[in-house]
N, C-alpha and C positions, 0 to 999 in steps of 0.2 A: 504494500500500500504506500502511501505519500503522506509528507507530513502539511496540515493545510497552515496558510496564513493568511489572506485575505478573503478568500473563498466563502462565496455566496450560493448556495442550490437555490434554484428560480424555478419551479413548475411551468411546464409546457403547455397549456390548456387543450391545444388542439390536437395532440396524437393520444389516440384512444390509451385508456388505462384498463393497465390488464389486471386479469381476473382477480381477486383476492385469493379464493382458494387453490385451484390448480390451473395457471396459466399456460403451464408446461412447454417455456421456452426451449425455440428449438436455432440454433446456428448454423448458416452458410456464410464463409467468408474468402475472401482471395486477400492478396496482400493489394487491391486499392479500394474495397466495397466488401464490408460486412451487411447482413441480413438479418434478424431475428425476429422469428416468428411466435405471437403466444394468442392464447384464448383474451378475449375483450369481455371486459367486466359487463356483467348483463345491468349491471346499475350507473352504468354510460350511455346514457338513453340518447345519444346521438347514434350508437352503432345500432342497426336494427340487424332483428334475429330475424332469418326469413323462415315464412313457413312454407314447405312443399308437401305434394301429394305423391305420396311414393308406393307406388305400385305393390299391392298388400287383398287380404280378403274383404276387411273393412274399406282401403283406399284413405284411410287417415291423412290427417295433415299432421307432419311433422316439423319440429321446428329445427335448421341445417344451425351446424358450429360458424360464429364468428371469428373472424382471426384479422387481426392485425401484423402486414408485415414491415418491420420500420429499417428501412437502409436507412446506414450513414456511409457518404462517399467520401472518396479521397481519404482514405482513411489510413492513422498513421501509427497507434495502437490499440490494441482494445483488452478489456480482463472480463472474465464471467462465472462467478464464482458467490463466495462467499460475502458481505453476511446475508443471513436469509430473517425473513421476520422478525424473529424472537431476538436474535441478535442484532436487532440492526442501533443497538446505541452504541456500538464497538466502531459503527463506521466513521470515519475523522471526519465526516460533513452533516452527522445526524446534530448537532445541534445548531446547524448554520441553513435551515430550510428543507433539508433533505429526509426523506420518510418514506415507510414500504408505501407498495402498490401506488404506484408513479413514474412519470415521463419528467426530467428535468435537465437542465443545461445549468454546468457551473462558471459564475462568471469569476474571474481575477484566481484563475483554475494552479493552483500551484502542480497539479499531475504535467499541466502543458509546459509551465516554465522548467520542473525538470527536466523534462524531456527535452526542452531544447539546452539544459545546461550540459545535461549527456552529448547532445550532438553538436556542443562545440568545439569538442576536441579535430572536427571534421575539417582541414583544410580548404574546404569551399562552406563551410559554414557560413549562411545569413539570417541572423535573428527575426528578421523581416517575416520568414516563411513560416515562423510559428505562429505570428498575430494573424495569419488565415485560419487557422484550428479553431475549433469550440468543446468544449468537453460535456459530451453526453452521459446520464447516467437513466436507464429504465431500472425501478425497484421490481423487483417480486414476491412472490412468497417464501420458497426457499432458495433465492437466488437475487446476487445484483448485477447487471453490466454494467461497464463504463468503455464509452470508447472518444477517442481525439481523432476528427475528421474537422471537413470544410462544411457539412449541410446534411440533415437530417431528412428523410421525408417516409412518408405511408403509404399504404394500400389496404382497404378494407376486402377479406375476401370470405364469403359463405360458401360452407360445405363441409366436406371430411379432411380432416387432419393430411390424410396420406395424397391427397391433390393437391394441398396447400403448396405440401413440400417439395412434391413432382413438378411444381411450378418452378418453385423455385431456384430448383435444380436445373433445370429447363433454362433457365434465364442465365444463371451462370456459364453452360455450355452455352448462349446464343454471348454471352460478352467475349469469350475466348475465340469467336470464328470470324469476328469484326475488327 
């Protein structure tokens, strides 16, 4: 982890907040675009849960899984790991706005200024290239990401878990042939 100093967590309003209980993040990542995919909180009443009719005796309407996929591009590290709920006053940002089950960006991110103190030993080093970064963190239930990229963004997608991710697998082998 990193030790913080002026570090602020800001809640993201607009990317869906995942589930409280099992959001069951899932990761795709290359070294320029990380992916993670999880269940969207049914108490985020901007994502709608669809219902379908799925071929059955009755022909019931069922209601399909939501899932939010969130890239961050240009991406320059990332961790995904611990703490998870119960633990999360161990994180060095839990008392500076950061909290489970949440989407946030830290501003005045001490992870980014290490990271480019690491990379100054770099002969073509330019501190310039780090003030393009922003540091992401998604909470979850038993899990946190954090990743340092240029820009964030989503996609809303209903259905089964195992198309989510065939997508998105999908999408990784269409970046590698471009």
């Amino acid at each position: 982890m990193y030790s913080i100093q002026n570090d602020v967590a800001v809640e993201i309003d607009d990317v869906p907040l995942p589930d409280s209980g099992a959001p069951l993040p899932h990761l795709y990542a290359t070294e320029s675009e990380i992916q993670i995919a999880y269940y969207v909180s049914e108490s985020d009443s901007r994502w709608k849960v669809r219902q379908v009719k799925l071929w059955s005796d009755s022909d019931e309407l069922v209601a399909e899984d939501c899932f939010a996929v969130v890239t961050c591009n240009a991406i320059y590290a990332h961790f995904f790991g611990p703490p998870n709920d119960e633990a999360f006053s161990g994180h060095p940002l839990s008392e500076k706005g950061l909290h489970p089950y949440g989407v946030f960006e830290v501003r005045e991110s001490s992870w980014i200024q290490a990271l480019a103190k690491m990379n100054s030993t770099h002969q073509s080093h330019s501190p310039e290239v780090f003030s393009q970064y922003r540091h992401f963190i998604i909470s979850f239930h038993d899990s946190t990401f954090e990743c340092v990229g240029q820009s964030l963004s989503f996609e809303i997608f209903n259905g089964d878990v195992s198309e989510v991710f065939l997508e998105i697998l999908r999408r990784g082998s269409d970046l590698r042939t471009t």
